[in-house]
FITIRO-998229 format. One line per 8 residues: number of its first residue (from 1); for each residue x, y, z of C-alpha. Coordinates in nm, 2 decimals. Example, Ala and Ser with C-alpha at 12.3 -4.5 7.8 and 13.67 -1.06 7.14 Angstrom:
<rs>
1> 1.23,-0.45,0.78 ~ 1.37,-0.11,0.71
</rs>
This chain:
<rs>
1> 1.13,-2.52,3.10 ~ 0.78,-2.62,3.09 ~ 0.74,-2.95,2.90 ~ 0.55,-2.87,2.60 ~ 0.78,-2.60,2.55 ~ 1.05,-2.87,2.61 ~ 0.87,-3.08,2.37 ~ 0.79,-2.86,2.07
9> 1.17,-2.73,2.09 ~ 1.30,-3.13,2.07 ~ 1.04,-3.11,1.82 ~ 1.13,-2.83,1.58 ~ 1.19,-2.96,1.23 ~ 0.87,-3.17,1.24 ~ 0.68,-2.84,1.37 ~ 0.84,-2.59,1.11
17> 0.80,-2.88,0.83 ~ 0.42,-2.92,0.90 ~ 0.40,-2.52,0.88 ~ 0.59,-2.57,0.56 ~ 0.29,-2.84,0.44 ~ 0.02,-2.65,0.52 ~ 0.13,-2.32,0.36 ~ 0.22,-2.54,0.05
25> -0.12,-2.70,0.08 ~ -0.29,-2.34,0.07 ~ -0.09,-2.20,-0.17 ~ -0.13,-2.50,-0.43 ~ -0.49,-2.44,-0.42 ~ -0.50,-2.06,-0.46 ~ -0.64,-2.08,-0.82 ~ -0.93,-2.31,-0.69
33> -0.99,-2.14,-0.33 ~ -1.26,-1.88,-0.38 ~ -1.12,-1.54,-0.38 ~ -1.39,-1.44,-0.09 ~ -1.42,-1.67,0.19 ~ -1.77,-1.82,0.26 ~ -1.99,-1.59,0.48 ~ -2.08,-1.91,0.72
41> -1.67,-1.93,0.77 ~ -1.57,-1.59,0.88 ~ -1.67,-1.71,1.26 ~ -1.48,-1.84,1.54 ~ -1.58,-2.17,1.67 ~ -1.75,-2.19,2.03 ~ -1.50,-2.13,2.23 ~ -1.24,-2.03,2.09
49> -1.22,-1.69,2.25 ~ -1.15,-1.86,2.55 ~ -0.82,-1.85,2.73 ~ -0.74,-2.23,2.73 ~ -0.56,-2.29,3.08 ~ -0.33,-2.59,2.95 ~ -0.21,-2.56,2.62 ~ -0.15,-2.84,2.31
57> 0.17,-2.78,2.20 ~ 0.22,-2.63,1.84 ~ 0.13,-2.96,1.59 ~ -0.19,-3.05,1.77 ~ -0.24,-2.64,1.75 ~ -0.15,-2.62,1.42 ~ -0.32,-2.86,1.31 ~ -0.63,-2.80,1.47
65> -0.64,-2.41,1.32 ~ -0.58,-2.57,1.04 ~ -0.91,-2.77,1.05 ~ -1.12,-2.55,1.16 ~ -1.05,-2.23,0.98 ~ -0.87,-2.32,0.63 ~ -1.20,-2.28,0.47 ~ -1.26,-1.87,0.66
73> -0.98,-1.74,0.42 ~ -0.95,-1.57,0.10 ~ -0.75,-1.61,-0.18 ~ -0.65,-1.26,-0.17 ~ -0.28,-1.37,-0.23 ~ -0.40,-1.54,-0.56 ~ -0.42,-1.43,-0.97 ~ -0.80,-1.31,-0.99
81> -0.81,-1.13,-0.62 ~ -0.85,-0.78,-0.78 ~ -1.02,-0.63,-0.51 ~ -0.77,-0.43,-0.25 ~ -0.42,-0.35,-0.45 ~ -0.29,-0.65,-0.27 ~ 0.02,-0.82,-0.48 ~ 0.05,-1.18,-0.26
89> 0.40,-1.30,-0.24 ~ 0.67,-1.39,-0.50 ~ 0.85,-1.68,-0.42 ~ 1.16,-1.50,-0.32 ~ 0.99,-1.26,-0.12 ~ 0.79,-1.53,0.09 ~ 1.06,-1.75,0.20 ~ 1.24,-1.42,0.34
97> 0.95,-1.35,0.50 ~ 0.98,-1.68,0.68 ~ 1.32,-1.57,0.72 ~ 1.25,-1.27,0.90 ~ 1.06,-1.48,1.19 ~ 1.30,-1.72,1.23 ~ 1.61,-1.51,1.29 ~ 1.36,-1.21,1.45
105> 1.56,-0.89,1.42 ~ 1.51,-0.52,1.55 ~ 1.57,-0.33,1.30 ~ 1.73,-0.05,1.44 ~ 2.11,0.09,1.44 ~ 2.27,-0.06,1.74 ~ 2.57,-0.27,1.58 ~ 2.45,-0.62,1.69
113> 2.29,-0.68,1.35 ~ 2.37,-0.70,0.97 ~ 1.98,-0.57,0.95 ~ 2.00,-0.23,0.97 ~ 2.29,-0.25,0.65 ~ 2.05,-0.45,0.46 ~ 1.78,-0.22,0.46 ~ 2.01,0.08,0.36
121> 2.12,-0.15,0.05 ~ 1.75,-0.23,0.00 ~ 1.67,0.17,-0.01 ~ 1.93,0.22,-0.21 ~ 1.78,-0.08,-0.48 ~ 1.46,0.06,-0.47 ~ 1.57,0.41,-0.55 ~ 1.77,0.26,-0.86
129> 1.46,0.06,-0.97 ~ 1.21,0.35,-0.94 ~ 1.47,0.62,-1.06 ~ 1.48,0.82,-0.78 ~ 1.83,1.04,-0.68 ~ 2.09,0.88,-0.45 ~ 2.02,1.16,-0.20 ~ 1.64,1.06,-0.11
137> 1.67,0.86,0.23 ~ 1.40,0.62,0.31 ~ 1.27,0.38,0.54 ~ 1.09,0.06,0.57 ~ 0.68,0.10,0.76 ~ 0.41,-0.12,0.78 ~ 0.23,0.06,0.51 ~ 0.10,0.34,0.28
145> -0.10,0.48,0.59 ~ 0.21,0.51,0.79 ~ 0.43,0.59,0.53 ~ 0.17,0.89,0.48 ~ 0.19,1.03,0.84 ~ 0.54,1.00,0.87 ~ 0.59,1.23,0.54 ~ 0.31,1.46,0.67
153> 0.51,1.47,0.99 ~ 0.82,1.60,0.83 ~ 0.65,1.84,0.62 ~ 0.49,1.94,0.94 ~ 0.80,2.02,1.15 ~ 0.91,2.20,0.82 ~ 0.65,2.41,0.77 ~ 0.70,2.51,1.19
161> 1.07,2.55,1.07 ~ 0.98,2.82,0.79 ~ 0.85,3.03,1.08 ~ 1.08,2.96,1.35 ~ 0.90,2.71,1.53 ~ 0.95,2.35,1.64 ~ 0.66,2.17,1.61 ~ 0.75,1.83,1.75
169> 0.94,2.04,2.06 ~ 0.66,2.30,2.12 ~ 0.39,2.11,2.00 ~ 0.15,2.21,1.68 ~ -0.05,2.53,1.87 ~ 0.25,2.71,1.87 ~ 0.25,2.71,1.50 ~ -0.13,2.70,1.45
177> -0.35,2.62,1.10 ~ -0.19,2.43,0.85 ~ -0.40,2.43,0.54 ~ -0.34,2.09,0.33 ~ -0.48,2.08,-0.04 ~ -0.56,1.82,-0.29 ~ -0.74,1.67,-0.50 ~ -0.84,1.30,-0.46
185> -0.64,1.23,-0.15 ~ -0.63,0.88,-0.07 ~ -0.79,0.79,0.29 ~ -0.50,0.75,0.47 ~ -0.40,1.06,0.45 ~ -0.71,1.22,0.54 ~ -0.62,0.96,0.86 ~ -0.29,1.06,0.90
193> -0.43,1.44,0.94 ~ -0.64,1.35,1.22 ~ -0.34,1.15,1.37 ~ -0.10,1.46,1.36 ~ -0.36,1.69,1.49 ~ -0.38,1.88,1.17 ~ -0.72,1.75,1.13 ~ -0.98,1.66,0.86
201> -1.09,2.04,0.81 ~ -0.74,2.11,0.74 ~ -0.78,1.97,0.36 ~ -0.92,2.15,0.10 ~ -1.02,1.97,-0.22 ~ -0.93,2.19,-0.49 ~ -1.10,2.09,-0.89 ~ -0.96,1.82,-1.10
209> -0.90,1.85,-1.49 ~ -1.18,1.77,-1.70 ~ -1.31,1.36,-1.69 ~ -0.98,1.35,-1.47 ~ -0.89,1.27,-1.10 ~ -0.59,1.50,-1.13 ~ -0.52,1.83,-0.97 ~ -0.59,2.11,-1.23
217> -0.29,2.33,-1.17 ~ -0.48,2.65,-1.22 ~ -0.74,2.49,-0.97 ~ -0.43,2.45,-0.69 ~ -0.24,2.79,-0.77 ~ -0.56,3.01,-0.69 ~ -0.64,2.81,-0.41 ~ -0.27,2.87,-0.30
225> -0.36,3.23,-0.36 ~ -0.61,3.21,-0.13 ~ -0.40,3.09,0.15 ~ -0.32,3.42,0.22 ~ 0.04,3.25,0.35 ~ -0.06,2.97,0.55 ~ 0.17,2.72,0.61 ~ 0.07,2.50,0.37
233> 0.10,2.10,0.25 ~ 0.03,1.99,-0.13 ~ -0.06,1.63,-0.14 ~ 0.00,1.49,-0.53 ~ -0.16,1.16,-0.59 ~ 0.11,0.93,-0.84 ~ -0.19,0.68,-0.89 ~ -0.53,0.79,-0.77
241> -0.76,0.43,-0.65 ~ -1.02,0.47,-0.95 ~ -0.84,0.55,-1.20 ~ -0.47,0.55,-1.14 ~ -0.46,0.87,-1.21 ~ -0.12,1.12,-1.23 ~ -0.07,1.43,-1.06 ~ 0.12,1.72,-1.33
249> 0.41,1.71,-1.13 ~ 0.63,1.95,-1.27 ~ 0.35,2.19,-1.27 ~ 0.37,2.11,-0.86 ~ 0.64,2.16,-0.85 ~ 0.66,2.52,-1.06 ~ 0.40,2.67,-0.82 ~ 0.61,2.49,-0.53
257> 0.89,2.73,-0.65 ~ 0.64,3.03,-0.59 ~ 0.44,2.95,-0.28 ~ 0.69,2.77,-0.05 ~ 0.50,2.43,0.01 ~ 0.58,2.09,0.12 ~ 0.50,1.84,-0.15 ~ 0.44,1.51,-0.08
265> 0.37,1.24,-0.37 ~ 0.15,0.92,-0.26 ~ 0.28,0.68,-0.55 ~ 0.16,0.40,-0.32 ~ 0.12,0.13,-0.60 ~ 0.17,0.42,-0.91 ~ 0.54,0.47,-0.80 ~ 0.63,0.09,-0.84
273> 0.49,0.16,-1.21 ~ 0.89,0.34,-1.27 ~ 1.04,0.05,-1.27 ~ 0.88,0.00,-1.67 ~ 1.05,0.15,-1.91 ~ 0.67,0.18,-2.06 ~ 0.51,0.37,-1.78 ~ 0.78,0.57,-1.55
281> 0.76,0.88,-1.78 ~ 0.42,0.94,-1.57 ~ 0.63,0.97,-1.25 ~ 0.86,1.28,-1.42 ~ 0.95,1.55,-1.14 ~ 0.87,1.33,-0.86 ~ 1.27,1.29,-0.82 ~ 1.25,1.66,-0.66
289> 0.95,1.60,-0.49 ~ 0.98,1.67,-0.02 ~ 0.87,1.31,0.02 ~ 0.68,1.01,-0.14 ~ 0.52,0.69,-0.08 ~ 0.54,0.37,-0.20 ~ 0.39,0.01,-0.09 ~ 0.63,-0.30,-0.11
297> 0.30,-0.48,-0.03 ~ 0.13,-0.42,-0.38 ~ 0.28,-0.43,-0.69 ~ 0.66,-0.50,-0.52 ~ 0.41,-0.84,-0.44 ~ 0.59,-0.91,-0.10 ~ 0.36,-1.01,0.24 ~ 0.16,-0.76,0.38
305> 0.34,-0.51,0.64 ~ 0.53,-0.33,0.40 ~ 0.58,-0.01,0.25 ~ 0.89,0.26,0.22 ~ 0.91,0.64,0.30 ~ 1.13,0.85,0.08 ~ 1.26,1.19,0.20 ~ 1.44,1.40,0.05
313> 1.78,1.41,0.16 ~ 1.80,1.74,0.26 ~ 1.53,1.69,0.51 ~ 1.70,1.44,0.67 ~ 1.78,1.63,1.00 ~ 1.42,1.74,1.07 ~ 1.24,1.33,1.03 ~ 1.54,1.31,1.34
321> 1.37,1.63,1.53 ~ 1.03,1.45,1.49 ~ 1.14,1.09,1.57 ~ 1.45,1.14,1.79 ~ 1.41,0.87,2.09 ~ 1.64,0.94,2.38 ~ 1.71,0.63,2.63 ~ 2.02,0.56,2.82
329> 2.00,0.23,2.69 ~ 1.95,0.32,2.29 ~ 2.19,0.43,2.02 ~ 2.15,0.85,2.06 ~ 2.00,1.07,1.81 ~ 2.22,1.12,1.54 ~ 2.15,1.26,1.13 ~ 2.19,0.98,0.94
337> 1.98,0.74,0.69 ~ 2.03,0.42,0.85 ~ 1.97,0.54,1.22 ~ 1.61,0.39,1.18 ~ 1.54,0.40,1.58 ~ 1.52,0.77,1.52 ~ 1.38,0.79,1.14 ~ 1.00,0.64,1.23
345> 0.73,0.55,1.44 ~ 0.86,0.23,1.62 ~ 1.07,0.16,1.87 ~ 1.05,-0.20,1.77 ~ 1.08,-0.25,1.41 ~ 1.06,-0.60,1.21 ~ 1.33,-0.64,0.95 ~ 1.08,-0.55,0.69
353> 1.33,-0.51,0.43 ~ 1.45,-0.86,0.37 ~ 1.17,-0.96,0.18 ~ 1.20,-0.69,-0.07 ~ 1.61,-0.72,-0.07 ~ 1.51,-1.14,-0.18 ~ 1.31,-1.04,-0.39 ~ 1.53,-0.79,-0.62
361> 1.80,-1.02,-0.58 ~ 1.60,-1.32,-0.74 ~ 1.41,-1.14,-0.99 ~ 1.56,-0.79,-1.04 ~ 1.49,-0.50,-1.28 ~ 1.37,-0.69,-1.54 ~ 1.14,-0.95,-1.32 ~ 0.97,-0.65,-1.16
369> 0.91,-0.48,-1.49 ~ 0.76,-0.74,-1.62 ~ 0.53,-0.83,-1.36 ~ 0.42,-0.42,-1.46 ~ 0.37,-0.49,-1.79 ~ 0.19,-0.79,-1.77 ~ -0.10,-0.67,-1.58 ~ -0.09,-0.33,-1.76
377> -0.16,-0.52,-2.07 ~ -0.42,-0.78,-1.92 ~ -0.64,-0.52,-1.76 ~ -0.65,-0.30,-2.11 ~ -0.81,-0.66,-2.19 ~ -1.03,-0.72,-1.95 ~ -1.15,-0.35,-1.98 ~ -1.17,-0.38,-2.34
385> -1.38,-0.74,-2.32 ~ -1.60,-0.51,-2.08 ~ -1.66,-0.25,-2.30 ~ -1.80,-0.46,-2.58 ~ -2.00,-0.68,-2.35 ~ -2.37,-0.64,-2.29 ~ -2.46,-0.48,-1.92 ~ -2.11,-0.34,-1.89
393> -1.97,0.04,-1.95 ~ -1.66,0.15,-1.83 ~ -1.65,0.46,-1.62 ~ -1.31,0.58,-1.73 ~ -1.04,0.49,-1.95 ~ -0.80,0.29,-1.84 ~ -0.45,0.44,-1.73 ~ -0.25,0.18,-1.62
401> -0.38,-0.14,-1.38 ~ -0.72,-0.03,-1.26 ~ -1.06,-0.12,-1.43 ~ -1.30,0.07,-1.32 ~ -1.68,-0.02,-1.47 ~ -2.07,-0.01,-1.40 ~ -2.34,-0.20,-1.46 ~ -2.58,-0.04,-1.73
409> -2.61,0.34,-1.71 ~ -2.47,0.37,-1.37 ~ -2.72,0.64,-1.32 ~ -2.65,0.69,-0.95 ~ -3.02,0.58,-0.85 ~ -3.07,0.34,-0.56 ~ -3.20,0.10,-0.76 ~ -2.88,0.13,-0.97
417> -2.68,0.14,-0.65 ~ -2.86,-0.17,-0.48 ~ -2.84,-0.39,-0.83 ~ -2.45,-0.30,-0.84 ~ -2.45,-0.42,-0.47 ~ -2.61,-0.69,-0.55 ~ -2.39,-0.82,-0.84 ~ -2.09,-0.79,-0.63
425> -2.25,-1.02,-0.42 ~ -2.34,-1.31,-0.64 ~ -1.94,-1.23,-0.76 ~ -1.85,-1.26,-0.39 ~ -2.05,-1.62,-0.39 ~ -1.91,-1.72,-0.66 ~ -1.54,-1.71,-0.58 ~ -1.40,-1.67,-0.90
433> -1.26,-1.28,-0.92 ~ -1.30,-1.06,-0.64 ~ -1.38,-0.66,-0.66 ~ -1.50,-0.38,-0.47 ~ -1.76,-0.12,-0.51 ~ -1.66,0.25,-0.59 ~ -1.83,0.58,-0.65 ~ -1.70,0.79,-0.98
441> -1.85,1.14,-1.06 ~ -2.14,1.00,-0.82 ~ -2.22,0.68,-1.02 ~ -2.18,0.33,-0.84 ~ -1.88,0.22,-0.99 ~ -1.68,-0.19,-0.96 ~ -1.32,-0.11,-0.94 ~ -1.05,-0.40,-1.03
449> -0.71,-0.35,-0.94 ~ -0.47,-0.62,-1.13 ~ -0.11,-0.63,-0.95 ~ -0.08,-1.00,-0.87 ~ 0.26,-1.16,-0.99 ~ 0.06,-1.48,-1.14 ~ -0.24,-1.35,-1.28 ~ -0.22,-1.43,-1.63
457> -0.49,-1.47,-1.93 ~ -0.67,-1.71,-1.85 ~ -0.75,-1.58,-1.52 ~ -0.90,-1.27,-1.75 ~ -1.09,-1.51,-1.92 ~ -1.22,-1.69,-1.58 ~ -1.29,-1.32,-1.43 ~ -1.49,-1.25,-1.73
465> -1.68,-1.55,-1.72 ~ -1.79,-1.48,-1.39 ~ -1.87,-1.16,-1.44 ~ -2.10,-1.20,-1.70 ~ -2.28,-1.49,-1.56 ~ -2.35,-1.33,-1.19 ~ -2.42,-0.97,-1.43 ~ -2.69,-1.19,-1.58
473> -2.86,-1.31,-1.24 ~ -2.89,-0.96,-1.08
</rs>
């Protein structure tokens, strides 16, 4: 064995317990560490893109990345990062992240592993904390993007099925256009699309209802009208990104029972908003929807590479058809939910699961309803502080954890566009709250998304603060 690998495996506890310091170190300061890192530390150091020939060993490395790039990260995992729908990490949920390193599992089914059981019993949690039936299978991806093309692959084969066709044998020509409609897809679908071969064109944008992001009904059934019976693909948003807006689904899902499409639901942070008493009536029909996804990454608030596709049940056999991986050395092809070699993307799968699993079992129902309702309530506040503050509108009402504002009239003019930018910039400096520029009915809009586990009050007050004194320097 080479020595310093020699060394640093003599020298294990003292390695994994200076890890241990440095994340505590980190995480002890979240409130204080600005929540955008300093534009002079997002760079390498000279030289470090080079291939070093003889290595440290992992203290001296440790420590040395330490050193030299603490200060080049965010405190995106903190209370005021409202920015990207990111949750940071319970307590529960990081240490089995840890966890999942250290004992470094394939997830897959070949009986050498407790993993694969665990994530079945974690599917089956979820489904009981977001009220979805017993016969939806799912499966643990690295997040809403892939959770997206996996659905769309299904309803892909599915619609090839309808007309005697197997898409993922024959490949998509032999089945031809595939019309997709919606109305405020989210990005990665519009992604997934290209990466299926459907492509961009593929998605018509059909109206929304009035001051809404939703899908007006009457909108979608004449543009299913107009299909002229093209196998077609209904994406529902369950929490749009400006608004957190709901699709109608049981109006889906009456026109699904007269035009014969596939309906998949992105609820990638909306969907977690079921397991509140308060807010899951928005989510009503989405138990019969074809497929759904939902990020464990947001308001779950476990580490980044995380999110679950549901399917319903009776689909099951076609996710195999698209999926199926055939090696001599692999557990075969076979229909059911805990195969997950032959249920996604990956070969190779981390045992995503386990941090979600912790964190039910530490927290449960009532610990992830109340992380809900929490931030529910504290962005009504911040969005009502906005509201009756000078230099502030808000652009629409708020639905559930979103605030989404302007400065002034928001008239859409570039001078109105470059004094938004610049206000987000002096925020940016200032490191206090973090948020990100958005467009509503073409006016520059500031969107912040509240899901964080710790965010509290006083980080409301602190945001506002902030706000007001960087709106006063543009």
């Amino acid at each position: 064995m080479h020595t310093l690998l020699q060394h640093d495996l003599d020298h294990l506890p003292e390695i994994l317990k200076q890890a241990c310091d440095t994340a505590l170190a980190h995480l002890s300061a979240l409130p204080e560490r600005p929540v955008c890192a300093p534009e002079e530390h997002q760079h390498l150091k000279l030289g470090d893109d080079r291939l070093p020939e003889t290595g440290v060993g992992a203290q001296l490395a440790i420590a040395q990345f330490w050193q030299d790039y603490a200060q080049g990260f965010s405190a995106s995992a903190g209370p005021r990062y409202f920015a990207f729908v990111t949750g940071g990490a319970t307590p529960a949920a990081l240490a089995a992240d840890w966890l999942v390193s250290a004992i470094d599992q394939n997830t897959q089914l070949h009986f050498d592993s407790v993993a694969s059981a665990i994530e079945l019993a974690t599917i089956s949690q979820l489904k009981q904390l977001l009220g979805l039936p017993e016969s939806q299978c799912g499966s643990f991806v690295s997040g809403a993007t892939m959770a997206n093309f996996v659905s769309m692959a299904i309803a892909r084969q599915w619609l090839g099925q309808q007309r005697g066709v197997d898409v993922a044998q024959q490949g998509l020509h032999a089945l031809g256009p595939i019309r997709v409609i919606s109305a405020a897809a989210h990005s990665s679908s519009v992604k997934a699309l290209s990466m299926l071969g459907i492509g961009r064109d593929a998605l018509v944008n059909v109206a929304t209802l009035p001051n809404s992001e939703a899908i007006d009904p009457q909108a979608l059934e004449q543009a299913l009208i107009e299909s002229d019976g093209l196998p077609t693909l209904v994406l529902a948003s369950a929490g749009t990104v400006n608004t957190v807006a709901f699709d109608n689904l049981p109006a889906l899902l009456a026109l699904r029972e007269r035009f014969g499409f596939w309906l998949h639901v992105d609820a990638a942070f909306g969907g977690v908003a079921a397991a509140s008493s308060l807010y899951a009536p928005l989510l009503e029909g989405w138990q019969q929807a074809d497929s759904i996804t939902v990020d464990a990454h947001k308001w779950l608030n476990v580490p980044y590479d995380s999110a679950v596709q549901f399917t319903a049940g009776q689909h099951l056999a076609l996710q195999v058809q698209v999926f199926q991986n055939h090696s001599a050395y692999l557990e075969p092809p076979s229909v059911r939910p805990d195969n997950y070699l032959h249920l996604t993307p990956e070969n190779s799968r981390r045992f995503r699961a386990l941090p979600v699993w912790m964190a039910l079992k530490a927290y449960g129902r009532d610990g992830i309803a109340e992380i809900i309702d929490r931030n529910v309530t504290l962005a009504k506040k911040l969005a009502s502080q906005l509201e009756h503050t000078p230099g502030f509108k808000l652009l629409a009402p708020v639905l559930l954890n979103v605030v989404c504002f302007a400065l002034d009239s928001a008239d859409g003019t570039p001078g109105e566009v470059a004094k938004r930018n610049q206000f987000l910039k002096l925020l940016d400096k200032a490191g206090v709250v973090r948020c990100t520029a958005t467009t509503l009915a073409d006016k520059p809009g500031i969107r912040a998304a509240l899901v964080n586990w710790m965010t509290e009050e006083v980080d409301i007050d602190l945001a506002l603060q902030s706000m007001i004194e960087c709106r006063n320097a543009v």
